[in-house]
Backbone bond lengths (Angstrom), bond angles and torsions (degrees), N, CA, C in turn:
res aa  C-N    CA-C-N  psi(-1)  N-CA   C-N-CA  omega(-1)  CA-C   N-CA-C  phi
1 X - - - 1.451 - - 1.506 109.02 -
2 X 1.101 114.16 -47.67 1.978 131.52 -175.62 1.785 88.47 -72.22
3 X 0.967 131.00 -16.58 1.955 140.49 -160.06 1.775 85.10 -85.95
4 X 1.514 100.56 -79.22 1.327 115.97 176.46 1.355 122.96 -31.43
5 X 0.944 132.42 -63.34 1.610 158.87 -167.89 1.981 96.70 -59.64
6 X 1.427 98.31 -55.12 1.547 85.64 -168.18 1.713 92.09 -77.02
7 X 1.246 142.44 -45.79 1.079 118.60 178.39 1.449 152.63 -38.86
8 X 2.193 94.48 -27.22 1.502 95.88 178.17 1.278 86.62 -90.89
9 X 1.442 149.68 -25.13 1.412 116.57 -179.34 1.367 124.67 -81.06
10 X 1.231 135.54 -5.01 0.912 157.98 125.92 1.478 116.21 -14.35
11 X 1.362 108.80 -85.58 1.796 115.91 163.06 1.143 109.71 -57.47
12 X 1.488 145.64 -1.04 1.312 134.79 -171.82 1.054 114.02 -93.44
13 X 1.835 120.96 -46.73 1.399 141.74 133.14 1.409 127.77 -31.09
14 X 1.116 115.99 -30.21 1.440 123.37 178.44 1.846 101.86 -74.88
15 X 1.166 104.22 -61.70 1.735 119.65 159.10 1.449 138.03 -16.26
16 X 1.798 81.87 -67.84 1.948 91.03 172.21 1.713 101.08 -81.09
17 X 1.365 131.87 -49.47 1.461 109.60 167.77 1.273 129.45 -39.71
18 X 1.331 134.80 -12.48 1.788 134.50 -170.21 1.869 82.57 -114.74
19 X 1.355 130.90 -5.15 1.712 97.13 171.97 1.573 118.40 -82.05
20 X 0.901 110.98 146.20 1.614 125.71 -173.71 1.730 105.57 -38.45
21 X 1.134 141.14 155.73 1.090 134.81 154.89 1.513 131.72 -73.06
22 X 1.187 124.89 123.83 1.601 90.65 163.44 1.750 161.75 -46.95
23 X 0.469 96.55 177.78 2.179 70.74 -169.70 1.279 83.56 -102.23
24 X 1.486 103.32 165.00 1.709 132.11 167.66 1.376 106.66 -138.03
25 X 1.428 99.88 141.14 1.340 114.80 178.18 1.590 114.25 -97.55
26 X 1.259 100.18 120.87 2.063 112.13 -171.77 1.713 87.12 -59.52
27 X 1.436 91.01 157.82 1.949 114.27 164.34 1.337 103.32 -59.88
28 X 1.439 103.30 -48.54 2.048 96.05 -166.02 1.947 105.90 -60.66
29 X 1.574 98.95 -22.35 1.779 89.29 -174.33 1.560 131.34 -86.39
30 X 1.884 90.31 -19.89 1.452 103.53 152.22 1.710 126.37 -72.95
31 X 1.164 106.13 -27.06 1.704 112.69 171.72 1.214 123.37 -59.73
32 X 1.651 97.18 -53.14 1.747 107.12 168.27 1.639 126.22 -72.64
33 X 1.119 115.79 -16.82 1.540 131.18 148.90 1.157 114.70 -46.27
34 X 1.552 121.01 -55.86 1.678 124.22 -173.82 1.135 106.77 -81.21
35 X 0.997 127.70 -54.50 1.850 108.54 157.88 1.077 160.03 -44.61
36 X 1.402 86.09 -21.96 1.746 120.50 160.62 1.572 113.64 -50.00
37 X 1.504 89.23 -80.82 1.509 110.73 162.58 1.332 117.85 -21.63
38 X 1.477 119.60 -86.16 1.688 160.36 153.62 1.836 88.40 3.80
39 X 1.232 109.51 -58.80 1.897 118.80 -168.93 1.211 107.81 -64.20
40 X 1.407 101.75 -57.84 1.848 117.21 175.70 1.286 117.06 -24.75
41 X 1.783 104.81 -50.66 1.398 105.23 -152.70 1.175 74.62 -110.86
42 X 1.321 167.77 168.84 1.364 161.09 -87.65 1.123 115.44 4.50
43 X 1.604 130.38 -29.35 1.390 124.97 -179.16 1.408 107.23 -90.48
44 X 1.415 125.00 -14.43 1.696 122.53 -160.24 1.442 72.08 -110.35
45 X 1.460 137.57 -27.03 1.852 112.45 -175.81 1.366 111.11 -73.27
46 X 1.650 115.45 -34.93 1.507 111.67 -176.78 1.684 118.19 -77.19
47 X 1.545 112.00 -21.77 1.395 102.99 160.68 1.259 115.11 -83.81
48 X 0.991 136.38 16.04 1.803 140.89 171.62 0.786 103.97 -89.33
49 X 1.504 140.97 -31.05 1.487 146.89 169.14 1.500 107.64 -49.80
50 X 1.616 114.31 136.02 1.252 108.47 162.46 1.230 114.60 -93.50
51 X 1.630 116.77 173.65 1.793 106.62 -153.90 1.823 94.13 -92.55
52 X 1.003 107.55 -172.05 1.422 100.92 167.30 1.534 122.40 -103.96
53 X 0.924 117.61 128.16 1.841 104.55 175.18 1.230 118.45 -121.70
54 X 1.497 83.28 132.16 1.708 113.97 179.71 0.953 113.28 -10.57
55 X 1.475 133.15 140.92 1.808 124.86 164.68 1.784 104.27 -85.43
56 X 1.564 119.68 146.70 1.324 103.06 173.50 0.932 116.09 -74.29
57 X 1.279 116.01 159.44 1.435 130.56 -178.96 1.867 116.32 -65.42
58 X 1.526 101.00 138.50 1.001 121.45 -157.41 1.778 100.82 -70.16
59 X 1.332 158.77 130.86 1.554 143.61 -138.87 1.614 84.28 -109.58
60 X 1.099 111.43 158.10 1.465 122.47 -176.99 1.229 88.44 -100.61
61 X 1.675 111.20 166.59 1.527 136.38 169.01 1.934 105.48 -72.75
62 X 1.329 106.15 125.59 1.646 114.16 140.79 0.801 136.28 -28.82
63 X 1.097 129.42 146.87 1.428 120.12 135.09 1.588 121.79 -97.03
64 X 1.223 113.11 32.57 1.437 122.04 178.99 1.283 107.23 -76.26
65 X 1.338 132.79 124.62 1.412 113.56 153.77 1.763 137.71 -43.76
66 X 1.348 109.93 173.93 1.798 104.01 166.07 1.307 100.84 -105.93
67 X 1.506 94.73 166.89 1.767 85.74 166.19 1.087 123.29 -74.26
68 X 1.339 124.33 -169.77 1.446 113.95 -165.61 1.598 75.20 -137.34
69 X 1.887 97.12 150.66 1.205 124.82 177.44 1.399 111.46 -41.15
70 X 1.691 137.98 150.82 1.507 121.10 163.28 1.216 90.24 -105.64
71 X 1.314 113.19 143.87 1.033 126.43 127.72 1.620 169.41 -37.01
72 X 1.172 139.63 89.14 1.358 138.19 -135.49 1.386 109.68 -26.41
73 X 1.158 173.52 35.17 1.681 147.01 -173.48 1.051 113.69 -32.00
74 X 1.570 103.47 158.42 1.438 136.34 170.51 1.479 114.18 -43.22
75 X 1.345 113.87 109.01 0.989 116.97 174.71 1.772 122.07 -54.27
76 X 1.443 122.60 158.99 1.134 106.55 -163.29 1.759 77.19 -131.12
77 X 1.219 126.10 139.47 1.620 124.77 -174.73 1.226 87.77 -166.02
78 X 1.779 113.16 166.02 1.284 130.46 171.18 1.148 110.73 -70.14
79 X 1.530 97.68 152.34 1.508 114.81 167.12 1.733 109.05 63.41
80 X 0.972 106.60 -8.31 1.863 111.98 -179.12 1.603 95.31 -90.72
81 X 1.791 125.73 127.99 1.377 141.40 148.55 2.205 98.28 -23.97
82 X 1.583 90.06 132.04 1.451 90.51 163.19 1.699 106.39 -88.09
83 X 1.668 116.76 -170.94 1.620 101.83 164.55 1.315 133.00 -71.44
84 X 1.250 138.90 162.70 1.277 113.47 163.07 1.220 126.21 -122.08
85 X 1.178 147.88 -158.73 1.866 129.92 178.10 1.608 79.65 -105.16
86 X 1.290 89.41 143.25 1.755 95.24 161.55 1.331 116.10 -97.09
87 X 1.231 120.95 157.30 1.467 154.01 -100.16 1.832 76.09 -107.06
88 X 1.622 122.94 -51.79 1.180 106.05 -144.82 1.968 96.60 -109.09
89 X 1.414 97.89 18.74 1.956 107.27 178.07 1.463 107.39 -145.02
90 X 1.239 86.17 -153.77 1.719 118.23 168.43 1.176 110.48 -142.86
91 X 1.718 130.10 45.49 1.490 122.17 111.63 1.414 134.17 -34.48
92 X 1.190 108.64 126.21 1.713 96.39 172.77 1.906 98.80 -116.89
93 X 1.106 130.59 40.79 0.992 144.58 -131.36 1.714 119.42 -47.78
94 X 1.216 92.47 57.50 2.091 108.74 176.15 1.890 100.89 -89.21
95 X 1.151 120.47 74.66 1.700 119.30 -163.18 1.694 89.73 -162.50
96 X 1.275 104.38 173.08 1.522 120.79 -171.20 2.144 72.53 -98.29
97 X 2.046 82.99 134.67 1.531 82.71 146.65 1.155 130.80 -96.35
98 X 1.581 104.73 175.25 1.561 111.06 174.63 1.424 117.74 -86.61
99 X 1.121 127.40 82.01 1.442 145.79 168.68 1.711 107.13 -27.88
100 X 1.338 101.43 -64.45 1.593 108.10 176.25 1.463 120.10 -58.94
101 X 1.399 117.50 -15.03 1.672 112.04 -173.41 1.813 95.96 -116.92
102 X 1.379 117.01 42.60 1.556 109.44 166.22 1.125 94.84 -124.56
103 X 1.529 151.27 -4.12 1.486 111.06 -167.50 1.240 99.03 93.43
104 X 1.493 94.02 175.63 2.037 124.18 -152.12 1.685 95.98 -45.93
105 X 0.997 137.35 140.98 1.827 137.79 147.01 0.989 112.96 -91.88
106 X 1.666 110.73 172.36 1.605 128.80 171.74 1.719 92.01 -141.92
107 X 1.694 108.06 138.87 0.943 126.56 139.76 1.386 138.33 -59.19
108 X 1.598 106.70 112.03 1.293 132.82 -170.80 1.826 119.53 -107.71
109 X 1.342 96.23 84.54 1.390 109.04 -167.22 1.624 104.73 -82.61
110 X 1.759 112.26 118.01 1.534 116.46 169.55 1.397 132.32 -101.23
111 X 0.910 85.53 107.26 2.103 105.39 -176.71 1.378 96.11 -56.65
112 X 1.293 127.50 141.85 1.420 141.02 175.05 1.892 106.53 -115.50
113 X 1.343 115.95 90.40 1.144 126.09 -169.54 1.761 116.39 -89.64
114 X 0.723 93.05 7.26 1.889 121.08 174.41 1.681 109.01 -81.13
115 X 1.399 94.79 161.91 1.347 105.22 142.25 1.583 127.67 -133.26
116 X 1.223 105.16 59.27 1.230 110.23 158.65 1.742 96.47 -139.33
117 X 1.519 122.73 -178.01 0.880 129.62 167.32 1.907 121.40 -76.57
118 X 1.111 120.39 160.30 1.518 126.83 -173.44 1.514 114.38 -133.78
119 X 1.531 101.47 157.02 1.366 101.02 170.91 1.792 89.10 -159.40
120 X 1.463 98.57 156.16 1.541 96.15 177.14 1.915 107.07 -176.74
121 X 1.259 107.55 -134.16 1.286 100.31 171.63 1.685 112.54 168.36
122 X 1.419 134.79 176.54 0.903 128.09 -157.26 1.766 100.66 -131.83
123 X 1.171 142.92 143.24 1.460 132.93 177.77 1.589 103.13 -156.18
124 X 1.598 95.18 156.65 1.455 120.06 158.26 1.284 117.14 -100.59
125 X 1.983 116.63 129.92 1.503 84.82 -176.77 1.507 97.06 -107.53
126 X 1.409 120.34 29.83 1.199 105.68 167.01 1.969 108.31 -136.01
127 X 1.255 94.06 171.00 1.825 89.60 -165.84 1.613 106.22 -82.20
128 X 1.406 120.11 125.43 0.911 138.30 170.72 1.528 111.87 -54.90
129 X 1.739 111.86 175.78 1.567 108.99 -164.37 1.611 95.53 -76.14
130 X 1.181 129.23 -0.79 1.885 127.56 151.08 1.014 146.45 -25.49
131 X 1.695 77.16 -52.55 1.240 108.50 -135.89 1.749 142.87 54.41
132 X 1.239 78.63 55.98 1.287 98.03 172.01 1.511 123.43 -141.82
133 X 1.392 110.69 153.30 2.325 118.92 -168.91 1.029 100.13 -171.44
134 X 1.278 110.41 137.08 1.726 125.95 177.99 1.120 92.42 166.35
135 X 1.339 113.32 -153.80 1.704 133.91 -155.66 1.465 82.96 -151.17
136 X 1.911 81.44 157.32 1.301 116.19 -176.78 1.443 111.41 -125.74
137 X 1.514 146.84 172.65 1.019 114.57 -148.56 1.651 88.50 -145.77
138 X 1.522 116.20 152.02 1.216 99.97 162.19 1.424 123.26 -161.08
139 X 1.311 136.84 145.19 1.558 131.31 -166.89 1.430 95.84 108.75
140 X 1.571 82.46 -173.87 0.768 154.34 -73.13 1.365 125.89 40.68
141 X 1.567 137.04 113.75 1.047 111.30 177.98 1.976 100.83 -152.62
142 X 1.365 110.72 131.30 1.041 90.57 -155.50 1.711 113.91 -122.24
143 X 1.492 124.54 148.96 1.276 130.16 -158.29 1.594 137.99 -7.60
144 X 1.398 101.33 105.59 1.527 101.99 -156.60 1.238 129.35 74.38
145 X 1.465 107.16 28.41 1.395 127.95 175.07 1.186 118.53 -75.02
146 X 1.713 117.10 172.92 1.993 106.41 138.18 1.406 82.36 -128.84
147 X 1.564 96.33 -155.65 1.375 119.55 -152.94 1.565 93.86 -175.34
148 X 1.421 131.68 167.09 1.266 138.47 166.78 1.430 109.08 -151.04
149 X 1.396 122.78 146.36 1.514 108.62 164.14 1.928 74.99 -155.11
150 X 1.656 95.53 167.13 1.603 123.63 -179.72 1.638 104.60 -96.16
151 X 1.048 95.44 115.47 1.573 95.11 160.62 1.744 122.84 -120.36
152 X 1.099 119.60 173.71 1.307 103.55 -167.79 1.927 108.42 -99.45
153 X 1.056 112.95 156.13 1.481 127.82 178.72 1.901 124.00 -44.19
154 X 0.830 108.58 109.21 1.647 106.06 174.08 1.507 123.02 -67.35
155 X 1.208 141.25 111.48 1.205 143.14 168.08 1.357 114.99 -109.27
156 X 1.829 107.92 88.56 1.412 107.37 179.92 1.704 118.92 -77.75
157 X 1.091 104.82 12.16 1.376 105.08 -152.88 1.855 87.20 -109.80
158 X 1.342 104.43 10.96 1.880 108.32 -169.03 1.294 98.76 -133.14
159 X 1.818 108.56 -3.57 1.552 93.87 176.42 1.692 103.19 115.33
160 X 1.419 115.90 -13.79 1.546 120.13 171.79 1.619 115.50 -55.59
161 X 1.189 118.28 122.25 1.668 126.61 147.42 1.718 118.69 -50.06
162 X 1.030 115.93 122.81 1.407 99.31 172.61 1.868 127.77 -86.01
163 X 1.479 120.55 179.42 1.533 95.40 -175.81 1.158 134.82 -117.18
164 X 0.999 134.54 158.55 1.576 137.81 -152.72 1.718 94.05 -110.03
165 X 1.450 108.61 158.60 1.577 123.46 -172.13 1.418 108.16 -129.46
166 X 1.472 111.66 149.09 1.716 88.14 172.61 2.410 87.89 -167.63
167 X 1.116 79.42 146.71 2.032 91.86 172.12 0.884 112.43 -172.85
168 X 1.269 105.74 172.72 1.476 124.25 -143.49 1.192 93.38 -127.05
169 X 1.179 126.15 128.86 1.957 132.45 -173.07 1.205 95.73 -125.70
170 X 2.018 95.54 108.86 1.403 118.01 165.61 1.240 135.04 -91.39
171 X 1.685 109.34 68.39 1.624 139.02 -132.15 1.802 84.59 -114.18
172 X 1.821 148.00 97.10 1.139 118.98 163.47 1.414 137.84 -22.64
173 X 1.447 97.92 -58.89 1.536 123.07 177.56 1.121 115.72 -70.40
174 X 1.506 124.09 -15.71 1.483 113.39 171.12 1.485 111.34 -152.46
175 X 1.395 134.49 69.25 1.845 117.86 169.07 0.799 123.94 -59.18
176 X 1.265 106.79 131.46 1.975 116.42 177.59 1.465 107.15 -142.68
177 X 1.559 109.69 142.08 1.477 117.39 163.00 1.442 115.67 -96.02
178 X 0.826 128.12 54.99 1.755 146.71 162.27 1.718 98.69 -11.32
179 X 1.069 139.95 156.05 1.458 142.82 161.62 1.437 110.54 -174.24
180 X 1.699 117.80 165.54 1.779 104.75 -157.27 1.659 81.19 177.22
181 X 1.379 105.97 141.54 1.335 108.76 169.57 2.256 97.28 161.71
182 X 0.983 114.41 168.31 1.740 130.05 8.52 1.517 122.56 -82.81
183 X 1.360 125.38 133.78 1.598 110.47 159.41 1.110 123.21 -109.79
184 X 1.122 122.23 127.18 1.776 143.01 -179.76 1.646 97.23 -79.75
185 X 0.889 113.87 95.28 1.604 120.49 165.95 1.648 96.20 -104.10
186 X 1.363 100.98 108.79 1.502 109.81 -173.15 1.913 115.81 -114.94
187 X 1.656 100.79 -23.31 1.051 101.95 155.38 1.584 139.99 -130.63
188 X 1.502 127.36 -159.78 1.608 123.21 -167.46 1.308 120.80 -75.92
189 X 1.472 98.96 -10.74 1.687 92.83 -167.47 1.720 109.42 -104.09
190 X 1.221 102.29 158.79 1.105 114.53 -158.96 2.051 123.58 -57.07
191 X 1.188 106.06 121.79 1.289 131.81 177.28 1.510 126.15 -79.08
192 X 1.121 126.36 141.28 1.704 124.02 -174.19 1.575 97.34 -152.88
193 X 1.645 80.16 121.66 1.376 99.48 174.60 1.493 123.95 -121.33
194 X 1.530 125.60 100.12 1.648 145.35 -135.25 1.488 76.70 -104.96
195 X 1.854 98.77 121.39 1.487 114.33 159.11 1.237 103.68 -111.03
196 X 1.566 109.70 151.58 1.683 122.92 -159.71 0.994 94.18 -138.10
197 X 1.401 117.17 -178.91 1.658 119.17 -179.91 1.549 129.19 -70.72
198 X 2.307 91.41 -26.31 1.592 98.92 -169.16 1.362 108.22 -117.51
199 X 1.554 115.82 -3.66 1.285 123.78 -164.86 1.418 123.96 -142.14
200 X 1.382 138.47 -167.02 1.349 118.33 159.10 1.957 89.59 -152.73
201 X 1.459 118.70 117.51 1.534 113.53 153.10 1.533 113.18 -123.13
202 X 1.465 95.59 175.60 1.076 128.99 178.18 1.533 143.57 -81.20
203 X 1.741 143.89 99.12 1.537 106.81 -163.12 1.787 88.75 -108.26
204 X 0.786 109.00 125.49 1.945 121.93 160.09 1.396 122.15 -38.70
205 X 0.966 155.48 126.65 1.390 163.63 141.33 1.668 101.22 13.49
């Protein structure tokens, strides 16, 4: 029985010495594992990045010009004289006049009898004893306004044209090109010229 006994433990020991061992994993193979890893995800973070793109380029300056401001023209309205060439050139006188090269003025103050705002202007269409015709300009001017500008003196009695008026009433509820003339403003003192919705006159000194 004591014969028996040491024999199976004996073979039992004999047994677990012949089973395989388990494996172990070295430090260096876990190290190189984490670095493995470590690359992976550094390489899938830097293509996750979006790239950068260029800003466009900033456009250099021209040398093109701008346009240049226009200038008011001669209004063209009913019943108002167009320009004409004068008699002793080739003016056709659709141009700003020269205020400064006619001689004495009178102040010509414009009542804005509307309710909208105005703009318009006053002209000769033929050349004064100056020699000078064009238009004069005036406004902006806005509801129940005035306005003033200088124009120069009419001497019909020397051969002067007298001048015609004309604007444009920037009224929502009602646009109108109002116009009225001739006025002989012949002397210095002060002139008023009442724009209305359908017309344009004059009161004299």
């Amino acid at each position: 029985m004591h014969r028996m006994l040491f024999v199976t433990i004996a073979l039992a020991l004999l047994l677990s010495a012949c089973a395989p061992a388990a494996p172990t994993v070295s430090p260096e193979q876990v190290q190189a594992s984490a670095m493995a890893a470590a690359s992976t995800m550094i390489a899938l973070t830097v293509a996750a990045v979006p790239t950068n793109t260029p800003a466009p380029p900033t456009p250099l300056p021209t040398d093109t010009p701008l346009p240049s401001p226009t200038v008011g023209l001669l209004p063209t309205l009913a019943n108002a004289p167009a320009p004409t060439t004068a008699s002793g050139g080739g003016d056709d006188c659709n141009h700003i006049f020269d205020v400064g090269a006619s001689g004495p003025t009178a102040t010509l103050v414009v009542n804005n009898n509307t309710k909208g705002s105005i703009s318009g202007s006053v002209w000769l269409n033929t050349q004064n004893r100056f020699a000078q015709c064009g238009y004069i300009t005036f406004g902006p001017i806005g509801k129940g306004q005035s306005g003033s500008i200088d124009v120069p003196l009419v001497h019909t009695n020397m051969g002067d044209t007298c001048y015609w008026a004309g604007a444009w009433v920037n009224d929502p509820k009602r646009q109108t090109q109002p116009n009225g003339g001739p006025f002989c403003i012949d002397s210095t003192l002060k002139w008023v010229l009442n724009v209305n919705y359908d017309k344009i006159t004059i009161s004299p000194p």
